[in-house]
Phi, psi and omega in degrees: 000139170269183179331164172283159183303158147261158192314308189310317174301324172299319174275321191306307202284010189251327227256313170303323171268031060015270196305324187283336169277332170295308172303334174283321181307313188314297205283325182333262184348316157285266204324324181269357168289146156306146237211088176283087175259049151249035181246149201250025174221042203278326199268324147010274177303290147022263187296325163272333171339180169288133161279156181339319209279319202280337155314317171256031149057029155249000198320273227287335155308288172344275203297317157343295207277291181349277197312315140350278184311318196259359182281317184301324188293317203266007175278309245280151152277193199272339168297328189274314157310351192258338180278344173264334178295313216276353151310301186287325175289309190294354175212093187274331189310298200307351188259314218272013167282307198222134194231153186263147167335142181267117190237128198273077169209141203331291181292009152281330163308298182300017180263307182312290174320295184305342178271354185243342181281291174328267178347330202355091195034011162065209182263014147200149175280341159331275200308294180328315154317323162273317155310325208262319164320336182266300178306282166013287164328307195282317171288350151277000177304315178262041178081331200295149202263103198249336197326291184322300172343330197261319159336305186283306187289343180283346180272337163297323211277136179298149163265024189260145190239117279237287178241039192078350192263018207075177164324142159300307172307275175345268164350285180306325191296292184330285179332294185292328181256048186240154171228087047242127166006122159151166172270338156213000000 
């Protein structure tokens, strides 16, 4: 573990949950509307609708603070990381809304794996599993040497394991040491 934060890392992380928090109150509302599926073009409408961020005109405020968060997470010692996971759980609409573009390239991967770290698996481990098994896919699709990648965000990555399924930290090792990378 490294130093303790400094004051100035103390205001950015209250000054950050703050914004995150704002930004989580905006998307609630979308996320908690209701989902007529008895309409047999339910998923559709779904899929094609707006997403959230641009349905409440915040994408670019989001991804700001997203970015923020993951810039603070990897500076960050493990106090101040455990202070954003435990900011994403608490303000789960704003985790489970905003994600930055998938760039098929090493630091785009590791931007993504660091955005599942910081989440440290949301509100199942499951779904998380399958993600980072479908990103994993694209990024060897794109050549990319991702094992080390995986590596790295898991010494960032929490041990707690959350829903019986292991660690986050677990998980990414479980990745990495698979042939070929990736959980199945």
């Amino acid at each position: 573990m490294g130093e303790p934060a400094e004051p100035a890392e103390l205001a950015e992380l209250a000054e950050l949950d703050e914004w995150v928090a704002v930004i989580d109150a905006c998307i609630e509302p979308i996320a908690r509307r209701p989902v007529d599926v008895t309409d047999p073009d339910w998923m559709r409408k779904l899929r094609e609708g707006p997403r959230p961020l641009d349905e409440a005109g915040i994408r670019p405020e989001a991804e700001a603070a997203l970015r923020d968060v993951l810039s603070l997470y990897e500076e960050g010692d493990e106090d101040v990381r455990a202070a954003l996971r435990a900011l994403l759980e608490r303000c789960h609409y704003f985790a489970w809304a905003t994600t930055l573009p998938f760039e098929p390239t090493p630091q785009g991967f590791r931007q993504r794996l660091v955005e599942m770290s910081v989440g440290d698996q949301g509100q199942d481990t499951r779904d998380m599993m399958i993600a980072l098994n479908d990103l994993c896919g694209q990024a060897r699709d794109a050549g990319l040497d991702i094992r080390p990648l995986l590596l790295d965000v898991a010494e960032l990555s929490s041990e707690a394991d959350k829903y019986g399924m292991g660690s986050t930290r677990a998980i990414l090792l479980r990745a990495a040491g698979r042939e070929p990378s990736g959980l199945w």
